[in-house]
Every structure is written in C-alpha cells, then in structure tokens.
BAZADREN-507871 format. One record per residue: y, x, z of N, C-alpha, C in turn. Coordinates in steps of 0.001 Angstrom, whole numbers, padded with zeros to 6 digits, always signed. Atoms other than C-alpha are relative to their C-alpha. Example, Ala and Ser with C-alpha at 12.3 -4.5 7.8 and 13.67 -1.06 7.14 Angstrom:
-001190+000890+000000-004500+012300+007800+001200+000900+000000-001190-000820-000060-001060+013670+007140+001090-000770+000730
***
This chain:
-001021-001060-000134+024708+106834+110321+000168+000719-001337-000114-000402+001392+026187+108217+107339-000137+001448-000109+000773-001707+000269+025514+111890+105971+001378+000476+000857-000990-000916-000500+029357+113109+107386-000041+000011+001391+000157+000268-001203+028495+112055+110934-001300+000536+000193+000860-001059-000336+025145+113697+110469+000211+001763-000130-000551-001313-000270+026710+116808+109622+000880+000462+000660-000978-000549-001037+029225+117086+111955-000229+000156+001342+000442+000428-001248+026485+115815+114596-000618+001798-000012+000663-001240+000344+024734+119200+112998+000855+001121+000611-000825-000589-000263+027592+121163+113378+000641+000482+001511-000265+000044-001600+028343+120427+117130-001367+000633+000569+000995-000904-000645+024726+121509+118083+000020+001313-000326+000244-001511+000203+024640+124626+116334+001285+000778+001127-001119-000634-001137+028169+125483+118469-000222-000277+001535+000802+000001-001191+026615+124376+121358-001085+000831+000481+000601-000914-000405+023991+126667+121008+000312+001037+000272-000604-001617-000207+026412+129722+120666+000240+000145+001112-000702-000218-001125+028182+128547+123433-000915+000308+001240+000740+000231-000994+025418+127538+125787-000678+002115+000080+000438-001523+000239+024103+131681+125081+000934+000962+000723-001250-001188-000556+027321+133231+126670-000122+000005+001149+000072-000706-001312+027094+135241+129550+001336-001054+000994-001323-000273-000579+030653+134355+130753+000845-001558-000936-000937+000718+000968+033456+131327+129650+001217-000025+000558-001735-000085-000126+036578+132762+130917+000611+000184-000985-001109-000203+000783+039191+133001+128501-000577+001633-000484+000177-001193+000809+038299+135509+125697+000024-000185-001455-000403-000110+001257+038786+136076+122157-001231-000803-000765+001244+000682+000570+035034+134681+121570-000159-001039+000325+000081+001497-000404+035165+131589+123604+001087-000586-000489-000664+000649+000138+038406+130628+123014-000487-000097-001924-000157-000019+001357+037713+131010+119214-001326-001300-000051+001308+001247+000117+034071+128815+119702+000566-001431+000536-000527+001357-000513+035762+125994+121625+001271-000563-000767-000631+000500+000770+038571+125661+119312-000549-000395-001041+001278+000326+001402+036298+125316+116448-000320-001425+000321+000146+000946-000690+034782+122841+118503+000825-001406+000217-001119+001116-000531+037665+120597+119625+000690-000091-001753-000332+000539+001187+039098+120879+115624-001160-000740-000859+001092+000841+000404+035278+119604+114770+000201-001320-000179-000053+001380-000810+035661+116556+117044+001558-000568-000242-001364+000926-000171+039344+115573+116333+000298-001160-001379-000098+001104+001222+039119+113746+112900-000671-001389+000624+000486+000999-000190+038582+110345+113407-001341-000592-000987+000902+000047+000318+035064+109491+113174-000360-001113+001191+000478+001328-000823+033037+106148+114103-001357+000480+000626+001344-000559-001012+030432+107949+116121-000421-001104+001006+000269+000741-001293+028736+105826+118774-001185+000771+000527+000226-001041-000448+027321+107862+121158-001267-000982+000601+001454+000448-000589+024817+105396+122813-001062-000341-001477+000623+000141+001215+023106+105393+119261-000288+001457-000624+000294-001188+000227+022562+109069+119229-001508+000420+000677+001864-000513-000556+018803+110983+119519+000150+000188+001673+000311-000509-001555+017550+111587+123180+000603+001626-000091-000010-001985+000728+017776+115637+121857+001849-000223-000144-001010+000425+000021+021466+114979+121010+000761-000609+001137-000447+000858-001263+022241+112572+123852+000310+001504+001294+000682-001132-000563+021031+115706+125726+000955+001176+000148-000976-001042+000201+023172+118381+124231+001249-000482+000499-001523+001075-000068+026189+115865+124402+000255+000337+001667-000248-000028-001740+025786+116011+128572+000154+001265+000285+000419-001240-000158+025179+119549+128508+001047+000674-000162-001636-000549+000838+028224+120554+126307+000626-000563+000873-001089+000432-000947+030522+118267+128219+000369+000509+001300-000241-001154-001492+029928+120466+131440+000585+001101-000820-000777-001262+000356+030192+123324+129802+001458+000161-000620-001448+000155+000358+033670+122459+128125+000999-000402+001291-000499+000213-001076+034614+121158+131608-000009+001286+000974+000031-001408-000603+033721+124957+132979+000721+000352-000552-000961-000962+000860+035705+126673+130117+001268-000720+000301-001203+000555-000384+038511+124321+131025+000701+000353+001126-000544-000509-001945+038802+125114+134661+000224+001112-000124+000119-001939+000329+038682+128832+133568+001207+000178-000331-001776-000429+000579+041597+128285+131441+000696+000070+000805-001379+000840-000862+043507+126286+133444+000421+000851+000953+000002-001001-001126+042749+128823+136624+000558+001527-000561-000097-001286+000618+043353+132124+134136+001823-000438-000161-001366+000081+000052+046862+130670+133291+000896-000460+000842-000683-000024-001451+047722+129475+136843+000164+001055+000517-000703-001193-000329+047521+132738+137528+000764+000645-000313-001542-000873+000969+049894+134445+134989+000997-000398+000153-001620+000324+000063+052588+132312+135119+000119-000176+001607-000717-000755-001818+052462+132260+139354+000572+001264+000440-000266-001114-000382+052864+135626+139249+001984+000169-000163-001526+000157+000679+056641+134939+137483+000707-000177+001443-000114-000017-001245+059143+134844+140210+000470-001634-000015-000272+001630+000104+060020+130914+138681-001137-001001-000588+000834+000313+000901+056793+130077+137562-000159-001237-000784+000126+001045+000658+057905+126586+136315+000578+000675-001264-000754-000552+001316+060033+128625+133823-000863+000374-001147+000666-001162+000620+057177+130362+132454-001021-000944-000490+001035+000442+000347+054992+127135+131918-000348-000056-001368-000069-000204+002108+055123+126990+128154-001095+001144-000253+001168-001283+000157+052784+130080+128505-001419-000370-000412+001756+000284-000466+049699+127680+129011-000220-000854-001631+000187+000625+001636+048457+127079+125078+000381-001532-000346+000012+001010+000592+047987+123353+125088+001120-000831+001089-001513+001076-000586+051426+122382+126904+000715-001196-000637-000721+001015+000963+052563+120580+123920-000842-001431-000048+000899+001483+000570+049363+118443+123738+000090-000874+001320+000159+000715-001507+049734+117559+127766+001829-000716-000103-001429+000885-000010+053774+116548+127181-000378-001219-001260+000412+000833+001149+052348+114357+124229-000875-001062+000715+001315+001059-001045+049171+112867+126786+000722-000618+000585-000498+000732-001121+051667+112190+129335+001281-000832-000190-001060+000657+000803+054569+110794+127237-001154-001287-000216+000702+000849+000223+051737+108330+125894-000481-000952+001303+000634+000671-001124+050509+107610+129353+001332-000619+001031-001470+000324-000469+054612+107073+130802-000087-001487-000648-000157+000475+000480+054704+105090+128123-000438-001428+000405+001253+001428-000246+051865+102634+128913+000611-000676+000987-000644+000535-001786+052671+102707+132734+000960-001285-000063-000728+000664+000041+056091+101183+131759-000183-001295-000441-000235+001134+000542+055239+098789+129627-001033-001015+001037+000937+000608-000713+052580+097783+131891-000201-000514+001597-000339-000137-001373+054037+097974+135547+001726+000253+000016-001287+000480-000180+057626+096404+136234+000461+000703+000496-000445-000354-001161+058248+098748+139039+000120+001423-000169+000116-001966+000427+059412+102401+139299-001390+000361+001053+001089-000130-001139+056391+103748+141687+000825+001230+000697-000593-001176-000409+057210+106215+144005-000960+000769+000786+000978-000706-000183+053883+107239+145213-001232-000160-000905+001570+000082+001445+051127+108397+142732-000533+000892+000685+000706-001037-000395+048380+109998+143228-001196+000544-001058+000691-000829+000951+046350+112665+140743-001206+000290+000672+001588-000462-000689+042517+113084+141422-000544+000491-000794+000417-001399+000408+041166+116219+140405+000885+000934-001007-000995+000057+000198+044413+117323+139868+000135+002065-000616+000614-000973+000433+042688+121303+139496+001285+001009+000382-000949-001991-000121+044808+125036+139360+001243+000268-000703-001052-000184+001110+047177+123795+136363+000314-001678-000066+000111+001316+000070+048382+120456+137476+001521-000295-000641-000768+000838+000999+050622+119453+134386+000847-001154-000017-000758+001371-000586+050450+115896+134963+001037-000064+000896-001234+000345-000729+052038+115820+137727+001647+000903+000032-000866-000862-000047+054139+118633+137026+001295-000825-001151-000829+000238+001765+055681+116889+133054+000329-001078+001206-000338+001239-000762+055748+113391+135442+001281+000181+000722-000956+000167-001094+057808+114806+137996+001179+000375-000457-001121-000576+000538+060560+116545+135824+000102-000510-000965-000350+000258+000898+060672+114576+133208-000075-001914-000013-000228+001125-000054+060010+111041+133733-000096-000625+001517-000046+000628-001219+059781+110068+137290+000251+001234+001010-000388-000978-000341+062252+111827+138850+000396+000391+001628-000283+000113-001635+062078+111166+142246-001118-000826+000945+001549+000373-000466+058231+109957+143056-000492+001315+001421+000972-000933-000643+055849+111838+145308-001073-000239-000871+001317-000217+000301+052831+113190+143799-000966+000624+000788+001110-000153-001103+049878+113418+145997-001425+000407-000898+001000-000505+001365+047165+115635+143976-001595+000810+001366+001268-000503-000833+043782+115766+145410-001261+000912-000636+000556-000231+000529+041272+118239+144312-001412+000821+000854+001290-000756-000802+037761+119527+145737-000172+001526+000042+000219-001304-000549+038443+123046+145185+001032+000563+000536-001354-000788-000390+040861+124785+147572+000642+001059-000506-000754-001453+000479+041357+127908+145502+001383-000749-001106-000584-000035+000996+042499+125674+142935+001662-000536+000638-001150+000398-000669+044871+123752+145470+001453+001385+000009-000709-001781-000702+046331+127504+146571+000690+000269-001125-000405-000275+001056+046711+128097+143189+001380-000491-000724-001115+001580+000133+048867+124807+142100+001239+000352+000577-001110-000326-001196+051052+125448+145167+000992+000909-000259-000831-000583+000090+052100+128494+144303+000603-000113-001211-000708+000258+001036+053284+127459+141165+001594-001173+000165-001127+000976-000416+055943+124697+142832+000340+000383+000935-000661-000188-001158+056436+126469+145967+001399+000501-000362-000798-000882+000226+059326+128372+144882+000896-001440-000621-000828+001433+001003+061114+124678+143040+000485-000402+001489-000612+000551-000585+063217+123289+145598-000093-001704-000013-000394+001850+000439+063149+119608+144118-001693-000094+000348+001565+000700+000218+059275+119671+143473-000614+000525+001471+001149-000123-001227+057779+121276+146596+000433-000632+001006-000798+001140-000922+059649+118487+148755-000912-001827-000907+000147+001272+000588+058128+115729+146155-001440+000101-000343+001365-000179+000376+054185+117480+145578-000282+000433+001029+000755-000503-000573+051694+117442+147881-001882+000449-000387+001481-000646+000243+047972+119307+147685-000553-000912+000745+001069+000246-001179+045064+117987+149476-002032+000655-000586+001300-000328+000399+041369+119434+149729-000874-000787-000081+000623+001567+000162+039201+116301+149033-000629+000108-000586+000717+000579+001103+036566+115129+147544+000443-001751+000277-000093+001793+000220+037400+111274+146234-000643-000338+001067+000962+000811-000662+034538+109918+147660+000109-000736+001299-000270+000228-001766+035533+111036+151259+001717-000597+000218-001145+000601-000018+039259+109279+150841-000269-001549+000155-000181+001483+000277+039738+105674+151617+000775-000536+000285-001290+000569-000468+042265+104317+153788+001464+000306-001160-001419-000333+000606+045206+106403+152352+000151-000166-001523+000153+000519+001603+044174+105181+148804+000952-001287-000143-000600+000910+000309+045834+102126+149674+001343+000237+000447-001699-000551-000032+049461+104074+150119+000712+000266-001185-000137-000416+001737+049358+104573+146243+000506-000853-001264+000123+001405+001345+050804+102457+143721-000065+000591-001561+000793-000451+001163+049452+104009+140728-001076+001672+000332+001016-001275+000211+046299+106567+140484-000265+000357-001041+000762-000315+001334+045381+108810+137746-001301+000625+000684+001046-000400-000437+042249+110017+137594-000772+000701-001318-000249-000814+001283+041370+112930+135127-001283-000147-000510+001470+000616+000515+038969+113288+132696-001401+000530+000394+001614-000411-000317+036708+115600+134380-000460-000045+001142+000526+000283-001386+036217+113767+137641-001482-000813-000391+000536+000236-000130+032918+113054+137691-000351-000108-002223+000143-000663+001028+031194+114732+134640-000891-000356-000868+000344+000734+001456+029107+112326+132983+000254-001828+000586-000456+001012+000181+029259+108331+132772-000789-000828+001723+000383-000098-001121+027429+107543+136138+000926+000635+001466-000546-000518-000953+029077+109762+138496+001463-000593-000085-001362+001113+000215+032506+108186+136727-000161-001428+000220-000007+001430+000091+031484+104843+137178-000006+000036+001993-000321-000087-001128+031091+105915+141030+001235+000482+000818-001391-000179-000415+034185+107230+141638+000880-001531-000470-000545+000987+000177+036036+104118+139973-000478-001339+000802+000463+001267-001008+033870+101553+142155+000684+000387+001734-000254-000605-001065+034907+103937+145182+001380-000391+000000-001272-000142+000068+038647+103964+144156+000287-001611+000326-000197+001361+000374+038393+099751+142966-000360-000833+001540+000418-000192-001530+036959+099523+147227+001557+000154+000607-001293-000824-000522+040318+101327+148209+001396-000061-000099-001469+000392+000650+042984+100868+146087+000696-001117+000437-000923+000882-000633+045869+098223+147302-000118-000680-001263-000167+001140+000890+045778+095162+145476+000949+000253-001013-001194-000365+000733+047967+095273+142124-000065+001397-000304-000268-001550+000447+047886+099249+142394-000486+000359-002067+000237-000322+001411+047723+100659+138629-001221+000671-000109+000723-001175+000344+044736+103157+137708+000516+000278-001538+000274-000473+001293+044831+105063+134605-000842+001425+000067+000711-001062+000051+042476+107075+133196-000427+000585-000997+000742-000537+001271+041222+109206+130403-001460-000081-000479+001401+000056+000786+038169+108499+128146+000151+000754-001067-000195-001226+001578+037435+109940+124841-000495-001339-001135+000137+000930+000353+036475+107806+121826-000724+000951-001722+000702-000522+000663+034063+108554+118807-000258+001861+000066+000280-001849+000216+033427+112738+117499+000348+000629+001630-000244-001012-001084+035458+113698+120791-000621-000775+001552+001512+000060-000874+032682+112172+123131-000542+001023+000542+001159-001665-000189+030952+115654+122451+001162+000835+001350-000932-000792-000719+034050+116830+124695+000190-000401+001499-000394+000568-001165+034787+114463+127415-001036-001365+000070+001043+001133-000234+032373+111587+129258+000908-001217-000661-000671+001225+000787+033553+108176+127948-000220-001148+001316-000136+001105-000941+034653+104980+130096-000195-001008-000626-000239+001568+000575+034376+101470+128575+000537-000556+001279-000435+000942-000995+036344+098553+129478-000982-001051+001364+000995+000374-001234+033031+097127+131410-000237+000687+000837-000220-000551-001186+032924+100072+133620+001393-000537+000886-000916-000069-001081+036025+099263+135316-000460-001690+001219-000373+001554-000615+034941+096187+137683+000502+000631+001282-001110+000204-000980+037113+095285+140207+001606+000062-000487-001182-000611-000033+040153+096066+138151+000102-000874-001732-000062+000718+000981+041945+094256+135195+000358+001239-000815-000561-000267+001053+042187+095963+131985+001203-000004-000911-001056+000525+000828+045488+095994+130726+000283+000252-001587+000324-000098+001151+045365+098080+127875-000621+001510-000123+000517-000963+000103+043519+101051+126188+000249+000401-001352-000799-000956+001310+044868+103406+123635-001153+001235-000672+000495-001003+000777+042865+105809+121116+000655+000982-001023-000737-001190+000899+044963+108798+119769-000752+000552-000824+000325-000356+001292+044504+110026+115925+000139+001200+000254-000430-001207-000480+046162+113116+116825-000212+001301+000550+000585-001045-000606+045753+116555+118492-000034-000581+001864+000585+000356-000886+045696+114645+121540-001301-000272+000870+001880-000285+000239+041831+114968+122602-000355-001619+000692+000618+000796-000825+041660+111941+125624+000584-001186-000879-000694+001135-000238+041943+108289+125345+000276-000550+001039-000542+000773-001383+043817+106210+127888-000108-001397+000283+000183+001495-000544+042888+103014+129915+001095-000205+001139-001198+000730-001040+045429+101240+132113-000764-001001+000692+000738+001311-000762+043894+098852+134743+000786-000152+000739-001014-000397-000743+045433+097348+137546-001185-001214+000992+000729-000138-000355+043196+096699+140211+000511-001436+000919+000218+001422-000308+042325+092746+141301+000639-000068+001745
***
C-alpha cells in the first residue's frame, strides 16, 4: 500500500474517532461539517482494497459505515420533515442538500436499466426506501412516467413520513405505495415486480447484504432486473461493498464505478 492510501487510511480513523465521540448525529453544524470532510476524503479515486486492510481498520471501517448510515437517516428524516410541512412539498424538494447528487445516481441508474432491459416496467419496487424516498420520487417524474412504485421500509415513522410528502400530488399518490416490511418477511409479492432496487443501506455490512440478495434471488420472477448500490475503493469507508460473486442466482449485466460526486456504485443483475 502506498504512503497516500496510508494517509488517507490515517485520516479516516482520526474522523472516525471525532465522530464515534458525539453525543448526538442529527443534523448540526458539527456533524454535518465532520461527515462532509469525510465523504470529500473518500471521493478521489483511490485503489484501496478493503479486504487487505488491518483487523483494527477492518474494524473501524464496519463501525463508521453504521454510523454514516445513522447520520443519513437523520438527514434524510430532518429534511422530510421541513419540506412536508410546505403545503406542495414536492415543490420544496430542492431543499434536501444532496438532490443534485441523487438526480445524477438515478439518471446513471435510468440509464443502465434501459440499456439493459427492453421493456418499459411498470412495477418497481424500492427496499429500504426510508423518510426521503428520492428514488422513487426523480423515477416517477422524470423518467418513468407512469410505473407504480412500491417502497418498502422497516420503519413506519419513516413510511408516515414519505407519504406525507406525495399525499398532496395527485399523479404520484395514485402511482406510490408505502409498506411496513422487513425484506426478509416478503416473498410471494416479490414476484409482481419487474425490476427491484435495493439501497445501499439495506443490510449494513457485507453478510447481512449477501442475505437479503439470496432472499430477494428465492423470490424474484424469473428475468426480473435487481439493481443495486455498492461503493468501490476510499468510499468503502462509507457504504458496505457488493461484488459480482455475491449476487448468485442472478446474472450480472453490468456494473458502473462513478469518478464523481456521486458516492455509490451500481450493479445491474437480472435474476436467472
């Protein structure tokens, strides 16, 4: 490992320690300032390989990745609330900081779909779809304009939350539905789906993701699409990582690694 990958490995623990020290990771002038730090650390492209990192490291790496997956939900839940309060709250989405980088994720991930699946779909379904569901929100108004999105997520506040952000849309609360779910306990109606996403912080390190995708690859209708987010060198420290050998049951079609302020990478499968 070369000295810039040891100092940047340096660099991520010491911010891990600040972070891991905080009382609190709702949205505040001190977290948001440590986790941006953070996420501009990890975005240069760097050949990190993460199963070649110390036990001590390995360690922090699992540790951090929750905790960036807490400060996330925080956001996401802190700015579902502000802009619900609006009396159009789709009007008001632009409010939520990294809107630009989620019309950029999901432009990339449209993108794929198409080139990768002949067919318009008209039922998708989002799993762990959370308090600030984007995806399906950029999907439904901007490129698939007449789908159902079926967004399942394990916490009901966050469902409640979601809701009221499309109840008030005429087009979308006729075309989005909630559900309180955990994956696990879904099976039948998995195979009503012809494409699933499945976000990046379902199942929060590489284990628990590899069980949800064997669960889904069980379920899913022959042909159905998956896509899903991984991460790929420095931004590891951020999000769990998938390889193309986790997915069995499901063909690989293709997998993309963004240079960019984009943080995830994207896999396309399409399930045997």
């Amino acid at each position: 490992m070369g000295c810039q990958e040891e100092l940047l490995i340096e660099k991520v623990c010491e911010i891990y320690e600040k972070v891991s020290r905080l009382e609190n990771l709702s949205p505040s002038k001190h977290v948001n300032f440590l986790f941006t730090q953070l996420v501009h650390l990890c975005m240069p492209h760097c050949e990190i390989d993460i199963t070649k990192l110390s036990e001590r490291v390995q360690e922090i790496r699992s540790k951090l990745i929750k905790l960036c997956g807490e400060a996330e939900g925080l956001l996401e839940s802190h700015f579902s609330t502000t802009i619900g309060f609006h009396e159009n709250p789709l009007h008001h989405i632009r409010l939520f900081p990294y809107y630009s980088n989620y019309l950029k994720l999901v432009q990339l991930e449209f993108s794929m779909l198409s080139k990768n699946y002949s067919q318009v779909p008209n039922r998708i379904a989002f799993v762990g779809s959370g308090p600030l569901p984007l995806t399906s929100i950029i999907l439904a108004t901007k490129h698939l304009r007449t789908a159902c999105f079926h967004n399942y997520d394990i916490d009901p506040s966050a469902n409640s939350k979601a809701l009221q952000l499309i109840s008030s849309d005429p087009n979308l609360s006729k075309r989005m539905f909630f559900h309180n779910a955990n994956i696990m306990n879904v099976s039948s109606s998995l195979k009503e789906y012809e494409v699933i996403f499945l976000a990046a912080l379902v199942g929060m390190d590489k284990e628990e993701k590899v069980k949800v995708i064997n669960h889904l690859a069980e379920h899913m209708a022959p042909g159905a699409i998956l896509l899903l987010r991984s991460a790929f060198g420095a931004r590891a420290f951020l999000y769990p990582v998938i390889d193309s050998c986790d997915l069995q049951g499901f063909e690989v079609l293709s997998v993309f690694h963004p240079t960019d302020e984009v943080i995830n990478s994207v896999i396309i499968a399409r399930k045997f």
